[in-house]
C-alpha positions in Angstrom: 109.8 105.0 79.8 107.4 105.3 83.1 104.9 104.1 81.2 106.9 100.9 80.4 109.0 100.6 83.7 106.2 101.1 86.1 104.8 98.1 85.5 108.0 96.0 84.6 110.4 94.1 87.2 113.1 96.7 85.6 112.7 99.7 88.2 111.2 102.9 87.2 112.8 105.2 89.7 115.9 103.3 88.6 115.2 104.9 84.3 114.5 108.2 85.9 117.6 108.5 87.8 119.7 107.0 84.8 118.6 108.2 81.4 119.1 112.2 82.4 122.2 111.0 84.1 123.4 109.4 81.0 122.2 111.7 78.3 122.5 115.0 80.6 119.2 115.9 80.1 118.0 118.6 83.3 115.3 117.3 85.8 112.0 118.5 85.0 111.0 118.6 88.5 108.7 116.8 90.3 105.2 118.2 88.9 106.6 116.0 85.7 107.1 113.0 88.0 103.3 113.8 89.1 102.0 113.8 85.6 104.1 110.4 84.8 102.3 108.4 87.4 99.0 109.7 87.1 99.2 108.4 83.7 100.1 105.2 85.0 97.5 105.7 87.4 94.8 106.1 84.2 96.4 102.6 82.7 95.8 100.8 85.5 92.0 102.1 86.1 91.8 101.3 82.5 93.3 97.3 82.2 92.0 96.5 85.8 88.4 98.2 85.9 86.8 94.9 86.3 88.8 94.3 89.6 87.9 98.3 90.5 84.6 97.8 90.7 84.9 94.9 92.8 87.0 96.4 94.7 84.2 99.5 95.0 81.8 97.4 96.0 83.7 95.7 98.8 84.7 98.9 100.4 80.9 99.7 100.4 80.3 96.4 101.9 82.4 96.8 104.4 80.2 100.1 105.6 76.8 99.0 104.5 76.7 95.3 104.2 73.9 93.9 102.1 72.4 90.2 102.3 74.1 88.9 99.1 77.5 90.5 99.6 80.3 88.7 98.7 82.5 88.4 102.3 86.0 87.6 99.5 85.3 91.3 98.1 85.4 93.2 101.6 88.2 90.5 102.4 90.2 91.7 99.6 90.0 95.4 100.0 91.2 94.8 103.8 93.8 93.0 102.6 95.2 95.8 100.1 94.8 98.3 102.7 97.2 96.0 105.1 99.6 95.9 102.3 100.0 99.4 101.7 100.4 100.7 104.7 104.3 99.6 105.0 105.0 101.3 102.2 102.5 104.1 103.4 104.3 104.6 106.7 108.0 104.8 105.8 107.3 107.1 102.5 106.0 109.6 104.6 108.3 109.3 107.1 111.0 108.6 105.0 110.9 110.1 101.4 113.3 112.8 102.0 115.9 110.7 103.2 115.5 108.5 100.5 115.5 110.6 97.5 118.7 112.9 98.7 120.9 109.7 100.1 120.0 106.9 97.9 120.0 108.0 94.3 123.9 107.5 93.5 124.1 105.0 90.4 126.4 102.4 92.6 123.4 102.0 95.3 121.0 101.7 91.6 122.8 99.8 90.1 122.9 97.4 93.4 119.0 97.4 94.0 119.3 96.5 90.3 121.4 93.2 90.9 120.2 92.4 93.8 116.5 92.1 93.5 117.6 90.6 89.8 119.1 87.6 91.5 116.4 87.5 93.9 113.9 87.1 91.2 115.5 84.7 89.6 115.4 82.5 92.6 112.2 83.3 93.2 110.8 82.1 89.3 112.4 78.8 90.1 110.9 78.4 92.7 107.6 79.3 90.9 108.5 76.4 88.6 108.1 73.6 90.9 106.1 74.9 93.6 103.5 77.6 92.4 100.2 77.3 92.1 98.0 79.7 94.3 95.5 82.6 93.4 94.5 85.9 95.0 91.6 83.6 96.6 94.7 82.4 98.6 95.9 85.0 99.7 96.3 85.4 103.7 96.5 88.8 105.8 99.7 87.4 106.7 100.6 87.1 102.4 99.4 90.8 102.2 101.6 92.0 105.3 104.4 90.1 103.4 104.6 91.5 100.1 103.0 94.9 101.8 106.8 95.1 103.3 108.4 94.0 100.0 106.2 97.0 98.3 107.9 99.2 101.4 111.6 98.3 100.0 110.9 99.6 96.6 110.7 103.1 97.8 114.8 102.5 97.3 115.8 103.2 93.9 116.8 100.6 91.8 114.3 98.0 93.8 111.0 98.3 91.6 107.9 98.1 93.4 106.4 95.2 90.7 109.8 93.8 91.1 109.9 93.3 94.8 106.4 92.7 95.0 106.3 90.0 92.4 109.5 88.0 93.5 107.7 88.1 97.5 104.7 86.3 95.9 106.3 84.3 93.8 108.1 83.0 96.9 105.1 82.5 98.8 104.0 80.4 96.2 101.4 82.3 93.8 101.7 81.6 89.9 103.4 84.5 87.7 100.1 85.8 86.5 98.2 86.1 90.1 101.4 87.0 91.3 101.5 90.1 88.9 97.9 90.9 89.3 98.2 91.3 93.2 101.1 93.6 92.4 99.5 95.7 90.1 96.2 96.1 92.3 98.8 96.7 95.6 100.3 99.8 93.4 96.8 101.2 92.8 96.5 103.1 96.8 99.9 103.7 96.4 100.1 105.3 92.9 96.9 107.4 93.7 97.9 108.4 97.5 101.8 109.6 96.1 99.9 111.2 93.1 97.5 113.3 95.4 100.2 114.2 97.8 102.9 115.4 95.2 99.7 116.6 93.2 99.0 119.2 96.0 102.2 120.5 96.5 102.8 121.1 92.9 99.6 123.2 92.8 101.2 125.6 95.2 104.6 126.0 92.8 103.7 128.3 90.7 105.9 127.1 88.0 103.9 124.2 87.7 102.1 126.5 84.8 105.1 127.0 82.6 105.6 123.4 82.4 101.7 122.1 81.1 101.8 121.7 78.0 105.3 118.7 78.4 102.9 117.6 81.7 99.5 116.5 79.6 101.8 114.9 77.0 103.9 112.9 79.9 100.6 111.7 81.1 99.4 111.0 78.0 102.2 109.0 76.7 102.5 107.0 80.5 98.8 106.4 80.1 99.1 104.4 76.7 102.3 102.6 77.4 101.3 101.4 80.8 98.0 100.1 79.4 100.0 98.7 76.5 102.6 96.9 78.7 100.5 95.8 81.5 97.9 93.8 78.8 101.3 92.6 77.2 103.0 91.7 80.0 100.2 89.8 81.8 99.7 87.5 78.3 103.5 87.0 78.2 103.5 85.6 81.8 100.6 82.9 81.4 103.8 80.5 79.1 106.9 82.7 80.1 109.5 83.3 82.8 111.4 86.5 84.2 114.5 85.7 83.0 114.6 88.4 80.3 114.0 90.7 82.7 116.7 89.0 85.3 119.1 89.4 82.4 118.4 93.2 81.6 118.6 94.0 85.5 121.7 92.9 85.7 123.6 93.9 82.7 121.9 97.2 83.1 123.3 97.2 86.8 126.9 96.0 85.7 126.6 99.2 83.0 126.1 101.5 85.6 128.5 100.3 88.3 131.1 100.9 85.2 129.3 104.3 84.5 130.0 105.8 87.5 133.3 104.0 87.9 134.5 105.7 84.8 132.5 109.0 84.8 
């Protein structure tokens, strides 16, 4: 389900908050959250390793410039740096908060709606009025869809969700809109991975769990590759509105859920 939900305008945070709700199952803890997005981490060094290595070699032009560097390269990696540190900022400062106040399934299953409709707008917008690529995008673009990135860190949000429907509102066509917001999550994926990676080395419980933590980032690792090449063909002649729908029913499911439960 991380694997699949990462990646997808659906919510992640939003499947791990439901499903052991739902089915009662007991929370692993969060060494198994580590493990599920480190194997997302893997898919997207995997499907984007062309874009990696550019992405190297701009952060080494940036330090040791060479005659026939390519300025767009170095210009890019400045660019994702500006657009993570929103999201950089307020999880750190903020994470706590957020995980202990706004994980009831009514505030999920309002992120859900919400950003549902707003993507919907968004792809209709896209319809008439898209068109531009990542060699359009402005610092002003990445401080813009940095902030949307920020807002995911509420459950229910999605951080390809929120990213997605900011680009697609500044203009930028489904597929370079999706492809900004998978690179964008790269930082972010590695930097929360490291952090919760480190204090999950000091819980000493971490060992009882390793065998269900190499299969969680094992089975992450070949849906996320799975989904993202997938999901980035389906976008070049499709629309969100599949995903619009499922947000919304799923959202109306839950508000009943926890109205009745």
């Amino acid at each position: 389900m991380q694997g699949l939900a990462e990646f997808l305008p659906i919510s992640s945070s939003a499947h791990l908050v439901i499903i052991p709700e739902i089915l009662g199952w007991p929370y692993l803890g969060k060494a198994f959250d580590v493990a599920l997005h480190f194997g997302t981490l893997l898919a997207l060094l995997v499907v984007f390793k062309d874009d990696v290595i550019t992405l190297l070699r701009g952060t080494k032009n940036l330090f040791l410039r060479s005659p026939d560097a390519d300025p767009g390269e170095s210009s890019l990696v400045l660019k994702l740096i500006v657009g993570c540190i929103p999201a950089g900022v307020i999880g750190l400062a903020f994470e706590d908060v957020i995980e202990e106040k706004l994980g009831g399934l009514l505030f999920v299953a309002a992120m859900l709606i919400g950003w549902g409709v707003l993507l919907e707008l968004a792809d209709r917008k896209q319809n008439t009025e898209g068109g531009r690529t990542l060699k359009d995008l402005t610092f002003r673009d990445a401080v813009i869809i940095g902030c949307a990135q920020a807002a995911a860190l509420m459950p229910g949000t999605s951080r390809s969700g929120s990213t997605i429907t900011t680009a697609l509102f500044l203009g930028f066509t489904r597929t370079e809109a999706a492809r900004f917001s998978f690179l964008l999550s790269l930082p972010v994926v590695a930097g929360a991975s490291l952090l919760k990676g480190i204090k999950m080395a000091n819980d000493p419980s971490t060992v009882e769990i390793l065998g269900p933590l190499m299969v969680g980032i094992l089975v992450s690792a070949v849906s996320g590759f799975l989904c993202i090449k997938y999901f980035l063909k389906y976008l070049r002649n499709n629309s969100f509105r599949p995903f619009v729908i499922y947000r919304i029913v799923l959202g109306l499911f839950l508000i009943s859920w926890a109205l009745n439960h």
